[in-house]
ROSE-4610 file (N, C-alpha, C; in Angstrom, 1 decimal, always signed):
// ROSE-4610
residu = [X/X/X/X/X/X/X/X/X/X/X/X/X/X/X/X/X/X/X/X/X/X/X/X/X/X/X/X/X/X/X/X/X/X/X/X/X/X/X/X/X/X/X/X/X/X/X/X/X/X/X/X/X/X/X/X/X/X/X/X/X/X/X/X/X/X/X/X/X/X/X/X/X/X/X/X/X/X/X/X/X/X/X/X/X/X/X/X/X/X/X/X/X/X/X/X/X/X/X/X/X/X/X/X/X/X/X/X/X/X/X/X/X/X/X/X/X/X/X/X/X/X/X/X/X/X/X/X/X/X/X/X/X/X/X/X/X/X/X/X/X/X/X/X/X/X/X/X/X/X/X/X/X/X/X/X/X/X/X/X/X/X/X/X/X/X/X/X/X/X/X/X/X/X/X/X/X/X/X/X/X/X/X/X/X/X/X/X/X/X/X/X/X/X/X/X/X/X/X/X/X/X/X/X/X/X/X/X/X/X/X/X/X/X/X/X/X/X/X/X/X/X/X/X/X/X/X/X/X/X/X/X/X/X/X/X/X/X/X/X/X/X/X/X/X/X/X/X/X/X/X/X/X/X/X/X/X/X/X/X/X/X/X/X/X/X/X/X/X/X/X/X/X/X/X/X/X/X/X/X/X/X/X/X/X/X/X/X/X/X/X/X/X/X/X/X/X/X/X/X/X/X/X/X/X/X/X/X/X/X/X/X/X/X/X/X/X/X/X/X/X/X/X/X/X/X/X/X/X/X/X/X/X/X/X/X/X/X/X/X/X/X/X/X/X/X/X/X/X/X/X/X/X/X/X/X/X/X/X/X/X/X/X/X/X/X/X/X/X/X/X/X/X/X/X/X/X/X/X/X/X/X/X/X/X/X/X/X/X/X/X/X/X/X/X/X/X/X/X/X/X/X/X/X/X/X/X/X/X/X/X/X/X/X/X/X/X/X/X/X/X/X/X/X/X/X/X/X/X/X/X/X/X/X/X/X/X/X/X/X/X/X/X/X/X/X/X/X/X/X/X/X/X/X/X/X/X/X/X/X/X/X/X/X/X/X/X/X/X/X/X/X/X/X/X/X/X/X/X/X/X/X/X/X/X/X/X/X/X/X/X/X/X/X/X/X/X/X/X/X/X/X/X/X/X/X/X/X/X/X/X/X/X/X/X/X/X/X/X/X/X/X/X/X/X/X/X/X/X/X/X/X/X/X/X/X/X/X/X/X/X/X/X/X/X/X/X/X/X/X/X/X/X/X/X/X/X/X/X/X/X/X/X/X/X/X/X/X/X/X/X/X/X/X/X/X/X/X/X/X/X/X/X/X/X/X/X/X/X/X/X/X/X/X/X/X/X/X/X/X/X/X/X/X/X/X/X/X/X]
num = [1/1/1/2/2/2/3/3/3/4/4/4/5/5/5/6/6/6/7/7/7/8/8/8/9/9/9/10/10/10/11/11/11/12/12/12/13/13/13/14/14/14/15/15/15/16/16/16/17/17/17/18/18/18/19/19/19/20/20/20/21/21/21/22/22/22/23/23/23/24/24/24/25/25/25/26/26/26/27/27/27/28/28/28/29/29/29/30/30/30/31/31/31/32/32/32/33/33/33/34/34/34/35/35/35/36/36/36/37/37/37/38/38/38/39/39/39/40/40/40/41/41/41/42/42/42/43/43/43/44/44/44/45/45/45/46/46/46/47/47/47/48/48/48/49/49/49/50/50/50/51/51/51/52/52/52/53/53/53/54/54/54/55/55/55/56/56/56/57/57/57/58/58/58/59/59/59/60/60/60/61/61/61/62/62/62/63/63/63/64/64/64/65/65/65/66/66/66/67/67/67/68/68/68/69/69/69/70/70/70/71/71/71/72/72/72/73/73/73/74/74/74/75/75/75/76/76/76/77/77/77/78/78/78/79/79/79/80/80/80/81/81/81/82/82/82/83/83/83/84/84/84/85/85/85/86/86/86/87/87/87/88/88/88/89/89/89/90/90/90/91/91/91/92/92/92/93/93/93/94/94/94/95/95/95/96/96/96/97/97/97/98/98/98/99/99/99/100/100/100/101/101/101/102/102/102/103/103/103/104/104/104/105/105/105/106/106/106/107/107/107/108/108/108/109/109/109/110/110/110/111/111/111/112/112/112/113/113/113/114/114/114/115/115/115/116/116/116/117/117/117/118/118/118/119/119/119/120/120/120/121/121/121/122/122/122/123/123/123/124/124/124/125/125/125/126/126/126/127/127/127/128/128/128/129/129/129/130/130/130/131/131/131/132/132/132/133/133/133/134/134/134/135/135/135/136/136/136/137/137/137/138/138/138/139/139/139/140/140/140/141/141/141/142/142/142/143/143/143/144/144/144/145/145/145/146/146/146/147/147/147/148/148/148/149/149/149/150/150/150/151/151/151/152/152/152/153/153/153/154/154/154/155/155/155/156/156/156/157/157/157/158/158/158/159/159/159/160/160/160/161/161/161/162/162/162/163/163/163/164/164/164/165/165/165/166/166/166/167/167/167/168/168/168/169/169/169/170/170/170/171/171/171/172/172/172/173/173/173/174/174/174/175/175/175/176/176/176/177/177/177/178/178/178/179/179/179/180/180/180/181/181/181/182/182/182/183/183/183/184/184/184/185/185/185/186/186/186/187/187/187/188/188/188/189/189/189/190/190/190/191/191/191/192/192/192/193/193/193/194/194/194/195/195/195/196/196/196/197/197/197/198/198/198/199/199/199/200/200/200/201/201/201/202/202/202/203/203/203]
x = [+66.0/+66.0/+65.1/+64.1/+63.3/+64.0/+63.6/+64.0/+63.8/+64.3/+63.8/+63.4/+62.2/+61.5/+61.5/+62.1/+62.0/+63.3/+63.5/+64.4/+64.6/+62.7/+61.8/+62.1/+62.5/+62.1/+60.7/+60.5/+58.8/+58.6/+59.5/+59.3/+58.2/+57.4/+56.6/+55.0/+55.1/+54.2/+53.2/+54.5/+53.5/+52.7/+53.2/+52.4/+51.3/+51.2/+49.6/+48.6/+49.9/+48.7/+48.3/+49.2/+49.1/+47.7/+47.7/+46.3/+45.1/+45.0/+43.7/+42.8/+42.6/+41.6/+40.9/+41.7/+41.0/+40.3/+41.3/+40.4/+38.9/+38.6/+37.9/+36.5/+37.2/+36.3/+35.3/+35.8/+35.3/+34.2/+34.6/+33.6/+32.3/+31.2/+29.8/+29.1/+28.3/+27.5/+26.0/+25.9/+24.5/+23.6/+24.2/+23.8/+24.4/+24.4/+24.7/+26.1/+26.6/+27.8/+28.6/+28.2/+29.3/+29.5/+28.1/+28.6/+29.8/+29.7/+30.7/+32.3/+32.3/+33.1/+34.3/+33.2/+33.4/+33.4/+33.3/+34.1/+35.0/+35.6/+36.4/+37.3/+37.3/+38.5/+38.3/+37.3/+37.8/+38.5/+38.6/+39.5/+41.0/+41.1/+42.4/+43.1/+42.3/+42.8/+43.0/+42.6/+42.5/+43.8/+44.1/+45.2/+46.9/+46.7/+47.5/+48.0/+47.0/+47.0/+47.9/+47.4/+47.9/+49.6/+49.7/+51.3/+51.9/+51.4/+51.8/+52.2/+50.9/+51.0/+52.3/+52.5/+53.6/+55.0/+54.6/+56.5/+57.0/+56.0/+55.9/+55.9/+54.7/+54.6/+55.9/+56.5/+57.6/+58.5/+58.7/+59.7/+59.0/+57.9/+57.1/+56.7/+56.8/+56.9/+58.0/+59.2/+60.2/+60.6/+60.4/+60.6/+59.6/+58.7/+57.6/+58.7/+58.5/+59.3/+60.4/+61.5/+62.6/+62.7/+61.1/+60.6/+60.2/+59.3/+58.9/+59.8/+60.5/+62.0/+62.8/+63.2/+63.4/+62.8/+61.2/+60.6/+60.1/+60.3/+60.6/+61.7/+62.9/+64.6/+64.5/+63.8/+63.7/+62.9/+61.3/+60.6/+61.7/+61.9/+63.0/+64.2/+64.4/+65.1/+64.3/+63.5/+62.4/+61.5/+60.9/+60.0/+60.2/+61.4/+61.7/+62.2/+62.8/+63.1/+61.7/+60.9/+59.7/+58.5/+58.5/+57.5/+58.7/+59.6/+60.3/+60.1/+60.1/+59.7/+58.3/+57.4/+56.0/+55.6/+56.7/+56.3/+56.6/+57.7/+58.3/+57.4/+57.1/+55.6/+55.2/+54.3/+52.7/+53.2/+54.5/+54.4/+54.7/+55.6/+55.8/+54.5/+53.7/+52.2/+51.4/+51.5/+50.5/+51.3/+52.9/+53.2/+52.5/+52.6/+52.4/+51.0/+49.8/+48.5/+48.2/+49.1/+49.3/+49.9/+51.0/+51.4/+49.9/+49.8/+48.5/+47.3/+47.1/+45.6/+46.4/+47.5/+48.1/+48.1/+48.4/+48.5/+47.5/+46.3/+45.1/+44.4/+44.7/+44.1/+44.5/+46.1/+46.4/+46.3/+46.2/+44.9/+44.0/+43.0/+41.8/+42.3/+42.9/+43.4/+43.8/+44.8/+44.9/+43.8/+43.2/+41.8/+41.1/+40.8/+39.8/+40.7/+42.1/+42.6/+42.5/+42.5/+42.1/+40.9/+39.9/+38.6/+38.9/+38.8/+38.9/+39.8/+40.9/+41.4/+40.9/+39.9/+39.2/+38.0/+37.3/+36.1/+36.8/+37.6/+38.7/+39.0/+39.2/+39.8/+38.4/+37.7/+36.5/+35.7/+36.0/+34.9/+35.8/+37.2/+38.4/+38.9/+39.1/+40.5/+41.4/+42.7/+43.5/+44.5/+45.0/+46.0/+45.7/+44.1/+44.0/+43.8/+43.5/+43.7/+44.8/+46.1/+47.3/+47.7/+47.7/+48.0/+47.5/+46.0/+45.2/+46.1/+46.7/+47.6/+48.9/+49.2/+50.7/+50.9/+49.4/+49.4/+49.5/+49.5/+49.2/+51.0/+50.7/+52.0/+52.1/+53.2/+53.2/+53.3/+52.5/+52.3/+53.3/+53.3/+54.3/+54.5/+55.6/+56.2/+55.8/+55.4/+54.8/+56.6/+55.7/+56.8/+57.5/+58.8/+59.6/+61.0/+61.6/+62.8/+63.6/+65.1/+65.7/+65.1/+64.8/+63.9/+62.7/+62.1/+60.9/+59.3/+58.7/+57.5/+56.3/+55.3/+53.8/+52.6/+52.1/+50.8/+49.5/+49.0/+47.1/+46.5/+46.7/+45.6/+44.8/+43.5/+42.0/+41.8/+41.0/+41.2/+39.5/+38.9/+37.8/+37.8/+37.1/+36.5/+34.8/+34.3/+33.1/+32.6/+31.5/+31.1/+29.1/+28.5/+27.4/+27.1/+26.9/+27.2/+25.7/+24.9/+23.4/+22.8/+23.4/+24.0/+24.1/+25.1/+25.9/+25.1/+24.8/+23.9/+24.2/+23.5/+23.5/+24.7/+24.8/+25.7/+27.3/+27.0/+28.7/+28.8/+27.9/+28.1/+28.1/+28.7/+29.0/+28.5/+27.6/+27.0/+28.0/+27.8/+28.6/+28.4/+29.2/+29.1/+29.5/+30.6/+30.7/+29.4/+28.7/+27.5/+26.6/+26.2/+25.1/+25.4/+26.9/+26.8/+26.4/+27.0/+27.2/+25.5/+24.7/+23.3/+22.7/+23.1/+22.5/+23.2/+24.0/+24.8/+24.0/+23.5/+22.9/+21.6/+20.7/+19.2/+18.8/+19.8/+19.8/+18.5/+17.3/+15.9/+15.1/+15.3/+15.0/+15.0/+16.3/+17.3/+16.2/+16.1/+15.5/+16.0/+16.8/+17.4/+17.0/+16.2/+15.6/+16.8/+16.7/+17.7/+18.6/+18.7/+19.3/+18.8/+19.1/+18.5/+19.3/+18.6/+19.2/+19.1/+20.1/+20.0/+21.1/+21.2/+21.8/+22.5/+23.9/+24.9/+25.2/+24.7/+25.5/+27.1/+27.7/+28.9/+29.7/+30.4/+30.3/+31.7/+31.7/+32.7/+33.7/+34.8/+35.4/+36.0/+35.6/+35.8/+36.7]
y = [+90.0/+88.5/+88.2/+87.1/+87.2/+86.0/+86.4/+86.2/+84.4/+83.8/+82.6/+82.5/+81.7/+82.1/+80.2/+79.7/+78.2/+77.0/+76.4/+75.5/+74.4/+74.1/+72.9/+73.0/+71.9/+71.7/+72.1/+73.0/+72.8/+72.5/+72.4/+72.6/+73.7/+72.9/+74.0/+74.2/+74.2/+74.1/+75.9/+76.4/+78.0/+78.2/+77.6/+78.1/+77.1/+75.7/+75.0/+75.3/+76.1/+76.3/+77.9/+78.5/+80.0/+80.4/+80.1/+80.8/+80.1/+79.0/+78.4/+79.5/+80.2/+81.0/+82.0/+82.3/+83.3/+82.4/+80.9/+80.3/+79.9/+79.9/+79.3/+80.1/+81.7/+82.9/+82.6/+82.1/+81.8/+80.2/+80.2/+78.8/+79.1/+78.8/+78.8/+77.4/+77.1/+75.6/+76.3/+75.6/+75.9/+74.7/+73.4/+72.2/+71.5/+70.3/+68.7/+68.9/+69.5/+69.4/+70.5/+71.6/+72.6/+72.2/+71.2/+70.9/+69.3/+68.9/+67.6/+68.4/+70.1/+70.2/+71.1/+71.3/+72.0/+71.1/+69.9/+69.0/+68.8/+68.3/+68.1/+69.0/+69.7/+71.4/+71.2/+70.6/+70.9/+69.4/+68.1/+67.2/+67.5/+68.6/+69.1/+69.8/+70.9/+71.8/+70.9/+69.5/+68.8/+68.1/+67.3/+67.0/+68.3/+69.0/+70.1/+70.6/+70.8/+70.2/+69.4/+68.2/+66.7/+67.0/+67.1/+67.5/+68.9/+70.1/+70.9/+70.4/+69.3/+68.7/+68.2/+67.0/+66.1/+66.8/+68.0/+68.8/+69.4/+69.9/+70.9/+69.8/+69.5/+69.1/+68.4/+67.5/+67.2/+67.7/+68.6/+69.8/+70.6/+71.2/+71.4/+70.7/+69.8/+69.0/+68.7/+68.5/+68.6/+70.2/+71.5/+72.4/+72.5/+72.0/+72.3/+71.0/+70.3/+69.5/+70.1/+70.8/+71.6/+72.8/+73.5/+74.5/+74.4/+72.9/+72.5/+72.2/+71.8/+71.6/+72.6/+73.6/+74.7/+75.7/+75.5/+76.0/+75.4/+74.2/+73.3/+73.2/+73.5/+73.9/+75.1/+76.5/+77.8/+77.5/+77.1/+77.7/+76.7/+75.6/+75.4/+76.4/+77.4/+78.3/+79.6/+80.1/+81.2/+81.3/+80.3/+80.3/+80.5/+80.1/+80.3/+81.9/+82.4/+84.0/+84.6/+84.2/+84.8/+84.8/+83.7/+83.3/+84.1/+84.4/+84.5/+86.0/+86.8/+88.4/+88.6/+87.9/+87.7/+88.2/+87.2/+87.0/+88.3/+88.5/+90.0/+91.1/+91.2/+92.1/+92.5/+91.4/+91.0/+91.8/+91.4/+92.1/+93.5/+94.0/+95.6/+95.8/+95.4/+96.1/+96.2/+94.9/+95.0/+96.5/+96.3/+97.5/+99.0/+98.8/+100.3/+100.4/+99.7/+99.5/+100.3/+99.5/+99.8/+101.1/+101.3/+103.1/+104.1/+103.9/+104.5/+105.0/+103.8/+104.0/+105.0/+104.4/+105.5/+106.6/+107.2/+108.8/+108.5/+108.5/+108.3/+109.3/+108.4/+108.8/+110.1/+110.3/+111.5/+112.7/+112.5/+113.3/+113.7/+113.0/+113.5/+114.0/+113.4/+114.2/+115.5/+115.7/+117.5/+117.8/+117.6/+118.4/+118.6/+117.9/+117.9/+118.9/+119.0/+120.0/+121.4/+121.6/+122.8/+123.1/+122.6/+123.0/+123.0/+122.4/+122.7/+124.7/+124.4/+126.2/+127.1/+126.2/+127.8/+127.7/+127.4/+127.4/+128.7/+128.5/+129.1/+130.0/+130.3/+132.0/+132.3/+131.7/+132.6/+133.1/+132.4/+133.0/+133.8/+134.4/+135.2/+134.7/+133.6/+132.7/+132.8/+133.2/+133.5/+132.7/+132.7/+131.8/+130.2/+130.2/+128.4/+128.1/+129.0/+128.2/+128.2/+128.7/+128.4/+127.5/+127.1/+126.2/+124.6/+125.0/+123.2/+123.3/+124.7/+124.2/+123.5/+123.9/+123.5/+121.9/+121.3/+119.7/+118.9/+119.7/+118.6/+118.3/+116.9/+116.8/+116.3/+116.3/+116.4/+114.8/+114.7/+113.8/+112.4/+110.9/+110.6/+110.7/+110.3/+110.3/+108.8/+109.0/+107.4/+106.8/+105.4/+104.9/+104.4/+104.4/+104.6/+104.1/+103.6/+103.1/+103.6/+102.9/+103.2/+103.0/+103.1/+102.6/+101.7/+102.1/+101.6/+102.3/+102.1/+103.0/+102.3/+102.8/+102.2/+102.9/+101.4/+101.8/+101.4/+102.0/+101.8/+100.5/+99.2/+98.5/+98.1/+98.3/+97.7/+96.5/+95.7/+94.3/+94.1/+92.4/+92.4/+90.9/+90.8/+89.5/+88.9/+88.0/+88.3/+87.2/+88.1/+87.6/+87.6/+87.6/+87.1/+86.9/+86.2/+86.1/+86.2/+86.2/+86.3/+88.3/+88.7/+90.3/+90.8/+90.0/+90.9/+91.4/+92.9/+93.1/+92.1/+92.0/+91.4/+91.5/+92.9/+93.6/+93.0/+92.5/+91.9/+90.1/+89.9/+88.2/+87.9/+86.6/+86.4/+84.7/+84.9/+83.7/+82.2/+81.5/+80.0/+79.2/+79.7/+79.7/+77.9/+77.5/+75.9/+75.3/+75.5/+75.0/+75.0/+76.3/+76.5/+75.6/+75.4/+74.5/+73.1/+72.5/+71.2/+70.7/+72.3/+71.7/+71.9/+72.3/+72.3/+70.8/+71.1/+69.9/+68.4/+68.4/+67.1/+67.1/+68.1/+68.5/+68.6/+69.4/+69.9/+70.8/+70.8/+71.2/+71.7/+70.2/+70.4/+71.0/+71.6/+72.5/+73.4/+74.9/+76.0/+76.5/+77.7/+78.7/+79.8/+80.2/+82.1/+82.6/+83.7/+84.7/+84.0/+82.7/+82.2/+81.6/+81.9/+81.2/+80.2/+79.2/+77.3/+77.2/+77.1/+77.0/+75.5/+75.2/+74.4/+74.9/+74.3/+74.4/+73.2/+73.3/+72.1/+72.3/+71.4/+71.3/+69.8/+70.7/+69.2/+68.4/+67.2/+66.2/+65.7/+65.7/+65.2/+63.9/+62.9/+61.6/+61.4]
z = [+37.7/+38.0/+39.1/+38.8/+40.3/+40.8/+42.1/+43.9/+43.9/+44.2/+44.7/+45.9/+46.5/+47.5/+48.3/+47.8/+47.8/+47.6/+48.5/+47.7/+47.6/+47.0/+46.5/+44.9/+44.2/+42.9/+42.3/+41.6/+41.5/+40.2/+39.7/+38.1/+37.0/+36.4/+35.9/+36.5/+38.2/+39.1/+38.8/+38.8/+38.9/+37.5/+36.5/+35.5/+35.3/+35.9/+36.5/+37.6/+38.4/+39.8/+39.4/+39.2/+39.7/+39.0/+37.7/+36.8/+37.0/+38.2/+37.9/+38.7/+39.7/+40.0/+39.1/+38.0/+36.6/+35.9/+35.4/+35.1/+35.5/+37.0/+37.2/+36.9/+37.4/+37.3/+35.6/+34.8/+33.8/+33.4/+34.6/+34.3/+34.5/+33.9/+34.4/+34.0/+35.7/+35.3/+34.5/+33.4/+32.6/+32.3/+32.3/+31.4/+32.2/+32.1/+32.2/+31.4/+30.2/+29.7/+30.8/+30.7/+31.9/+33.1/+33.6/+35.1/+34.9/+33.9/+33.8/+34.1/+32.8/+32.8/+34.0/+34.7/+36.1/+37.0/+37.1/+37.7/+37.7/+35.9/+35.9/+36.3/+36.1/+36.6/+37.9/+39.1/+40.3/+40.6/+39.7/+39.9/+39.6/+38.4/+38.2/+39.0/+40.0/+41.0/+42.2/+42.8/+43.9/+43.1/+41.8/+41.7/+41.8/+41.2/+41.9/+43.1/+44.3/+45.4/+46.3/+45.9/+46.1/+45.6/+44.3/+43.8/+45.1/+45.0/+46.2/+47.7/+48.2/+49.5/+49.3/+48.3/+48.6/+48.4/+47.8/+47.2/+48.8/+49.2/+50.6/+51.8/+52.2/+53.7/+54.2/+53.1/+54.5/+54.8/+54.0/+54.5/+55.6/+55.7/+56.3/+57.9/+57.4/+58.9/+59.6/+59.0/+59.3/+60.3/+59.3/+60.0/+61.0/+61.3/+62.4/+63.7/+63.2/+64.4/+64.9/+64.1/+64.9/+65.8/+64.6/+65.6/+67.1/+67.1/+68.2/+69.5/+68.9/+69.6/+70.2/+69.5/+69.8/+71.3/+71.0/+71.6/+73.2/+73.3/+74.3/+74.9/+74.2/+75.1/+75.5/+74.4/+75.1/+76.6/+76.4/+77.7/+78.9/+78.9/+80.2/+80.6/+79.9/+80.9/+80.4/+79.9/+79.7/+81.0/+81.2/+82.1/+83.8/+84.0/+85.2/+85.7/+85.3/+85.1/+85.0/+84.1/+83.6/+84.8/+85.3/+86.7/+88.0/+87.7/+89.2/+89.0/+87.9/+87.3/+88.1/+87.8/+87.6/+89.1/+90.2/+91.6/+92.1/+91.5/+92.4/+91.7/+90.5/+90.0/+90.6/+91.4/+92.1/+93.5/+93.4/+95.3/+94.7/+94.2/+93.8/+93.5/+93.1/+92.5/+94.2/+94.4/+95.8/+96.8/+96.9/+97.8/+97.2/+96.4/+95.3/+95.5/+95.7/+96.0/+97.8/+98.4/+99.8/+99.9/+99.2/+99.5/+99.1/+97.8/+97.2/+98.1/+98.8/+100.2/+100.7/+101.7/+102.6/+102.0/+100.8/+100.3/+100.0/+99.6/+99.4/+100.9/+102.1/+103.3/+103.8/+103.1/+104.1/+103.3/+102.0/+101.1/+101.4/+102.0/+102.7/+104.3/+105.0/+106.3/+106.4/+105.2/+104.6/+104.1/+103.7/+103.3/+104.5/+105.4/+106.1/+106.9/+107.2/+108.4/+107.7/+106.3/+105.4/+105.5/+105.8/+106.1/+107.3/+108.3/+109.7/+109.8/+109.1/+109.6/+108.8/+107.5/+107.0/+107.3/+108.1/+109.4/+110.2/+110.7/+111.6/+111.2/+110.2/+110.0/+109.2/+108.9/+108.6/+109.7/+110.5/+112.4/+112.9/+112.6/+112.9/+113.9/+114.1/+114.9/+113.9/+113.9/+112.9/+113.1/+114.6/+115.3/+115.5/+115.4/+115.9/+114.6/+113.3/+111.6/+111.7/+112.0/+111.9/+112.5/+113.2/+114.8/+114.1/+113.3/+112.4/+111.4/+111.0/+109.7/+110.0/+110.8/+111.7/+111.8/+112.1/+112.6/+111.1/+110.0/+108.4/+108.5/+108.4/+107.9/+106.6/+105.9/+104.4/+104.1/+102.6/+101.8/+101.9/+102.1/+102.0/+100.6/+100.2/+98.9/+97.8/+96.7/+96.0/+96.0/+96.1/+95.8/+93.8/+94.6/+93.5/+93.5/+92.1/+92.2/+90.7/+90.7/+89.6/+88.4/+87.4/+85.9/+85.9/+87.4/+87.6/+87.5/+86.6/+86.5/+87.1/+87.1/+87.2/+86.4/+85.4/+84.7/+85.1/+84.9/+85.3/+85.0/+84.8/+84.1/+84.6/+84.4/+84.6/+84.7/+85.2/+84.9/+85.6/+85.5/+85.8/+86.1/+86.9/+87.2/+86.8/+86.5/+86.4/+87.9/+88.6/+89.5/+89.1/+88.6/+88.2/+86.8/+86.2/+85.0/+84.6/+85.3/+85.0/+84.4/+85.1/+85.1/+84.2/+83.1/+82.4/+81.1/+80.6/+79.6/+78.4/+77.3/+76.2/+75.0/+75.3/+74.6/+75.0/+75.9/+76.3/+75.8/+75.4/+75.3/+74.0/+74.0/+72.6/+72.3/+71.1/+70.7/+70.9/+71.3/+71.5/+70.0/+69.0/+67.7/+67.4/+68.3/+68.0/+68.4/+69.6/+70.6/+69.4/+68.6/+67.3/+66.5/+65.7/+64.6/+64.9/+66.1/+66.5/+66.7/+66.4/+67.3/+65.9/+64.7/+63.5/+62.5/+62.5/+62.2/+62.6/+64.2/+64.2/+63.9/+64.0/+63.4/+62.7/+61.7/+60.0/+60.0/+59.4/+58.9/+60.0/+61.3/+62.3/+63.4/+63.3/+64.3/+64.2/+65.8/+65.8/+66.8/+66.4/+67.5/+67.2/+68.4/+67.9/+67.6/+66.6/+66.5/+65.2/+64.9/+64.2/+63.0/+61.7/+60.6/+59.8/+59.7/+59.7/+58.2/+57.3/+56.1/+55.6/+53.9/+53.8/+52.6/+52.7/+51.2/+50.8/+49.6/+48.3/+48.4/+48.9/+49.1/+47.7/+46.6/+45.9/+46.4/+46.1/+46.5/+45.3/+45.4/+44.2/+44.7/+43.9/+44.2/+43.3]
């Protein structure tokens, strides 16, 4: 038994709409008679259409209005939790930044007091490499909490935009049409080739 997927009247909509794209695969314009007749078939698919729009959209609109509604009662209490998450983030991330340097620095402090006492017991001071090992004090500890982790993410600013190789930018594809659209033949954008399509109209 198949599924019903709808619960629009359609009547015998599927067996007008569904097969017109095979049909159409069959159409070829050759003559003044095929191109009449390939109109008419794209008047018949624009009225089918029209029958679809009006069975659908106001249901369609309907559920978009409730959605919208919905989604306007959620963010007034979503958003506030969500920005008050956000704040305490920003500071957990910035402390975790600030611990980081610190172990960061005393990272290199131990290192450098590890070369200092093996200078030192390489020249046979045995006691004053012990004595520079004696002054490291240990690592502080990262910081850390109950089911709290920390991920890496990268992130970027752009500060010259004159800079940036070619390979990172991306054509201003509305900017192109809008400037072909008003020039048509006349338009000329290096890199870009200006062509035209027969677009037909069903009146």
């Amino acid at each position: 038994m198949k599924e019903e997927r709808s619960v629009i009247v359609i009547g015998d909509l599927p067996e007008r709409a569904l097969p017109l794209p095979e049909k159409a695969k069959k159409i070829k314009v050759v003559d003044q008679a095929s191109l009449e007749k390939a109109n008419m078939f794209i008047g018949i698919c624009k009225d089918v259409m029209d029958e679809v729009d009006g069975l659908f959209d106001v249901h369609i609109k309907r559920t978009l209005d409730l959605k919208r509604g919905l989604e306007a009662d959620k963010k007034i209490y979503w958003d506030p939790p969500n920005q008050a998450r956000s704040i305490v983030r920003n500071e957990i991330s910035r402390y975790a930044l600030e611990q980081n340097e610190i172990i960061r620095k005393a990272e290199l402090g131990q290192q450098e007091i590890q070369r200092k006492a093996r200078v030192a017991l390489e020249s046979g001071r045995v006691k004053t490499s012990e004595k520079i090992l004696a002054k490291a004090e240990p690592l502080p500890p990262p910081p850390k909490a109950a089911g709290l982790s920390f991920r890496d993410d990268w992130k970027f600013e752009i500060v010259d935009m004159a800079k940036i190789p070619r390979e990172y930018l991306m054509p201003d594809e509305p900017k192109i049409g809008h400037a072909v659209r008003t020039f048509k033949e006349q338009c000329f954008i290096p890199g870009v080739r200006i062509f035209m399509v027969k677009t037909p109209i069903q009146r």
